[in-house]
C-alpha positions in Angstrom: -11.0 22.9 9.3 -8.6 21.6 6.8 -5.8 23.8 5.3 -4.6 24.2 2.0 -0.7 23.7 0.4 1.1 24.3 -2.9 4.0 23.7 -3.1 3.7 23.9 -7.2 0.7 21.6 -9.2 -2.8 21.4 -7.4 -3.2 22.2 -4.0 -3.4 19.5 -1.6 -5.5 19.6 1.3 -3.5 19.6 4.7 -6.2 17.7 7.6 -6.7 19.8 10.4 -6.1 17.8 14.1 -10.2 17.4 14.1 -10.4 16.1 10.9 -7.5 14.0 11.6 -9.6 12.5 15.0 -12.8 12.3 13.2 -10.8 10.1 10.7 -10.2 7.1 13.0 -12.3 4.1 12.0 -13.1 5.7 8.6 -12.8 3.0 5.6 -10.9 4.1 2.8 -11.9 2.2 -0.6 -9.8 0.3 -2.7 -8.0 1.6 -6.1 -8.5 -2.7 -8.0 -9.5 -3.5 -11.2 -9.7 -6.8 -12.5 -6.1 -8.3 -13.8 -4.0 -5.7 -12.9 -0.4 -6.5 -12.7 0.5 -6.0 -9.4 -2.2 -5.5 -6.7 -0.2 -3.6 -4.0 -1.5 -4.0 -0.2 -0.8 -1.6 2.5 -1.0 -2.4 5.9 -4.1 -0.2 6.7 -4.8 3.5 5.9 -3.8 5.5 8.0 -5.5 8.7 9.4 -4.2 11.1 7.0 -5.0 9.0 3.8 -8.4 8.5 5.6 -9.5 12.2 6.2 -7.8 13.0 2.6 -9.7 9.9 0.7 -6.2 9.0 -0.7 -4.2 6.0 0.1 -0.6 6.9 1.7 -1.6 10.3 1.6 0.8 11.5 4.4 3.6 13.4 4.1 7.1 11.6 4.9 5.4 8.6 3.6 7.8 7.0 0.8 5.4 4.9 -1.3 4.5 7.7 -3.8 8.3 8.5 -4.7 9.5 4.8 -4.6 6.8 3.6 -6.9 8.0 6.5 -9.0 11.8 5.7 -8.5 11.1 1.7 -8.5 10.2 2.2 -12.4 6.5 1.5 -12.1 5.1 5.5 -13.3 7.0 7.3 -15.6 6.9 10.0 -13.1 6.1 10.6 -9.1 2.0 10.7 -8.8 0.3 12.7 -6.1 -1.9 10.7 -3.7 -5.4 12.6 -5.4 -3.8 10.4 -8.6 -4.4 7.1 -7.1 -7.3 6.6 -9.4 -4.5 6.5 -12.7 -2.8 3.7 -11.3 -5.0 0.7 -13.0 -4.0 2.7 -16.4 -0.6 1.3 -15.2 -1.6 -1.8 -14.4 -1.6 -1.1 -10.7 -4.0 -0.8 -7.5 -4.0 -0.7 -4.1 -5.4 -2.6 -1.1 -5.1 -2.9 2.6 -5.0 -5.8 4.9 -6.9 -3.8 7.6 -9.9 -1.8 6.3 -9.7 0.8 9.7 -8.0 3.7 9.9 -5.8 4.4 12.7 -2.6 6.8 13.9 -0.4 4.1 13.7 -0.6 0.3 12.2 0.6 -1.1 15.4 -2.7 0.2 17.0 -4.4 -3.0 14.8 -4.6 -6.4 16.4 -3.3 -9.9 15.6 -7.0 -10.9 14.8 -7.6 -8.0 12.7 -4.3 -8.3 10.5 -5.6 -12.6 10.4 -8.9 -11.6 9.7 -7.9 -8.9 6.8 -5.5 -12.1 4.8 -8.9 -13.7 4.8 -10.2 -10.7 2.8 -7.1 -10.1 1.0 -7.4 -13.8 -0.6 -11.3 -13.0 -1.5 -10.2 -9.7 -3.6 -7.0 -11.8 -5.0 -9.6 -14.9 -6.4 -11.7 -12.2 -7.3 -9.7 -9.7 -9.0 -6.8 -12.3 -10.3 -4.2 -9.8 -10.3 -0.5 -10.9 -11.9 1.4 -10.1 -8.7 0.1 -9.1 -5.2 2.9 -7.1 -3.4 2.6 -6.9 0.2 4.0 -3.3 1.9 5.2 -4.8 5.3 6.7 -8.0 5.8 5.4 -8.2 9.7 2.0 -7.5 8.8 2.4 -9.9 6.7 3.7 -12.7 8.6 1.0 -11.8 11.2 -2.1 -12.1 8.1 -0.8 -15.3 6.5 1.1 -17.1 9.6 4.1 -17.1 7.9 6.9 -15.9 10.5 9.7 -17.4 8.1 8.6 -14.5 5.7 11.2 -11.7 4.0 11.1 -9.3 1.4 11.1 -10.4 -1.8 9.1 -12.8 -3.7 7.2 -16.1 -1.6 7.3 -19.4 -3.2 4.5 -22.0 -2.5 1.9 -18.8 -1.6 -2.1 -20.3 -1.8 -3.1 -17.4 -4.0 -4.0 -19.5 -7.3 -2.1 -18.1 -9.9 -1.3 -14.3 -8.5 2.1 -14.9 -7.8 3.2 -12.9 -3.9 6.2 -10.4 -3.9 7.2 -8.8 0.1 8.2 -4.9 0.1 9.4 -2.9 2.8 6.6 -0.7 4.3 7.6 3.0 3.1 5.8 5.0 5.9 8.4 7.3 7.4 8.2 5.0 10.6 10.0 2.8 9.1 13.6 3.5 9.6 15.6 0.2 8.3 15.3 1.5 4.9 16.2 4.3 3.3 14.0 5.8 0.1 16.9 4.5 -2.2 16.7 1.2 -0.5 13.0 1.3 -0.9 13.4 1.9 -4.7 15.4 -0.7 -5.5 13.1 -3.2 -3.7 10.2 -1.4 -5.7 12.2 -2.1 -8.7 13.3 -5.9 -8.1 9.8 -6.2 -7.8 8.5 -4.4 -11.4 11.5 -6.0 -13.0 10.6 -9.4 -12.2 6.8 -9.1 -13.0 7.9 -7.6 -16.1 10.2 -11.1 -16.6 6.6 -12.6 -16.0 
């Protein structure tokens, strides 16, 4: 049975350890709209965000406050928010549609398989920017192993133009939330350069 928290604004439901298990597998949908500005693509959701219905719903996870501190919301959204981001031009994705503990639990041909379906929403959606969270996802999806964070020249994605970011779970322990924050920033600066 799920728990809930305040900590000041709405409640937020805390999953309980069943409804965590009975969230592996589960498909969370995507937040796209047609010509956003940046179409930003997780790795896959994982089980929190999955039992919650919110992408990078778990707590510790840095995307919320470096999207915030990167410039792109005027101030730090909630995960039950993620449905205001086309309003800023924003959405979000994921390379892997399943929902696991941990996004090393995916395998190669999943991650290749998901850059297969990751082009199909870019053609389809046309989006200004598509901003990868996780550069060895990444490299895995697209076969790129020369791949780093920041922008990719030569990328097959018509005209969406592809930007690398640091993946902000709390896993990830090579960068720190201000680091984070300026790559989110780099990023919105330059798609605001056009």
């Amino acid at each position: 049975m799920a728990s809930t928290v305040n900590h000041g604004g709405p409640p937020r439901v805390r999953p309980s350890r069943d409804d965590l298990l009975a969230a592996a597998d589960r498909l969370l949908p995507d937040v796209i709209a047609p010509g956003l500005d940046v179409l930003l693509c997780g790795i896959n959701p994982g089980l929190w965000s999955a039992a919650t219905g919110h992408h990078f719903a778990r707590p510790g996870n840095r995307f919320w406050p470096a999207l915030h501190l990167g410039g792109f919301t005027p101030r730090q959204l909630r995960p039950d928010e993620q449905d205001t981001l086309p309003g800023y031009g924003l959405g979000i994705t994921n390379l892997a549609a399943r929902a696991t503990a941990r996004a090393d639990e995916l395998t190669r041909d999943e991650l290749t398989a998901g850059g297969v379906i990751l082009r199909a929403k870019v053609a389809e959606h046309a989006p200004r920017w598509l901003a990868v969270l996780g550069v060895t996802a990444f490299r895995t999806a697209f076969g790129v192993q020369a791949a780093k964070v920041g922008p990719q020249d030569g990328a097959p994605l018509g005209a969406t133009r592809l930007w690398i970011l640091p993946n902000p779970s709390g896993l990830n322990a090579h960068y720190r939330l201000a680091d984070l924050a300026a790559e989110f920033a780099r990023l919105r600066e330059t798609a605001q350069r056009g």
